[in-house]
N, C-alpha and C positions, 0 to 999 in steps of 0.2 A: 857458810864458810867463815874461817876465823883467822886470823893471822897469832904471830907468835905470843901477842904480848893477851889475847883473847880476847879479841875485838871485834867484833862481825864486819865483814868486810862486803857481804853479797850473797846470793845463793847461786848454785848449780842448775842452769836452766836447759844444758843441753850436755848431750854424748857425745862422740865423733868417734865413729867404730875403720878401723879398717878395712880392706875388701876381705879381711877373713874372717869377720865379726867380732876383731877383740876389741874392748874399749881403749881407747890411745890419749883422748885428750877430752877433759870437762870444759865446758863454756862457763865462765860465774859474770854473772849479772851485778858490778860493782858501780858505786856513785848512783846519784839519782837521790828523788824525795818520790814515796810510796808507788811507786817504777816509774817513774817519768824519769829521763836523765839518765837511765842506767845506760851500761857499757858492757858490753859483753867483752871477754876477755880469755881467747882457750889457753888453758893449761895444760903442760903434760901431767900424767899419770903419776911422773915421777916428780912431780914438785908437790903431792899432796898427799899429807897423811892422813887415812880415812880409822877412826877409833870408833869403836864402838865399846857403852858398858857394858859391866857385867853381865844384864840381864838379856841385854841388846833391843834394849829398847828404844836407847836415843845412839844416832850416829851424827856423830860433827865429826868436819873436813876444817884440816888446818892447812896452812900456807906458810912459806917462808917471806914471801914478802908482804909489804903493811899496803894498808887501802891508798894510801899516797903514789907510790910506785905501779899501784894498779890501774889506779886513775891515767 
């Protein structure tokens, strides 16, 4: 996951689906040194742009807020 300025901020460690199985909210695993210290953190759906390239081989998740604010 990356915030605006394309920073890595964490990865996506979890889902949270609804009781009608849509996904609603990502967990991202922010702060920490080589996962000790991380934070989990759910986001809604709607705070994250999920892009994929062209070929769709690499997908990155961006955020609107920075690792400071996540923290």
């Amino acid at each position: 996951v990356y915030d605006a300025t394309d920073a890595a901020v964490g990865e996506i460690s979890d889902l949270i689906l609804s009781e009608d199985g849509q996904i609603t909210q990502a967990v991202v695993d922010v702060g920490g040194f080589l996962g000790i210290g991380e934070k989990p953190v759910a986001l809604s759906l709607s705070d994250l742009d999920i892009l994929r390239d062209e070929d769709g081989s690499e997908v990155r998740v961006y955020l609107r807020q920075t690792r400071d604010q996540l923290d």
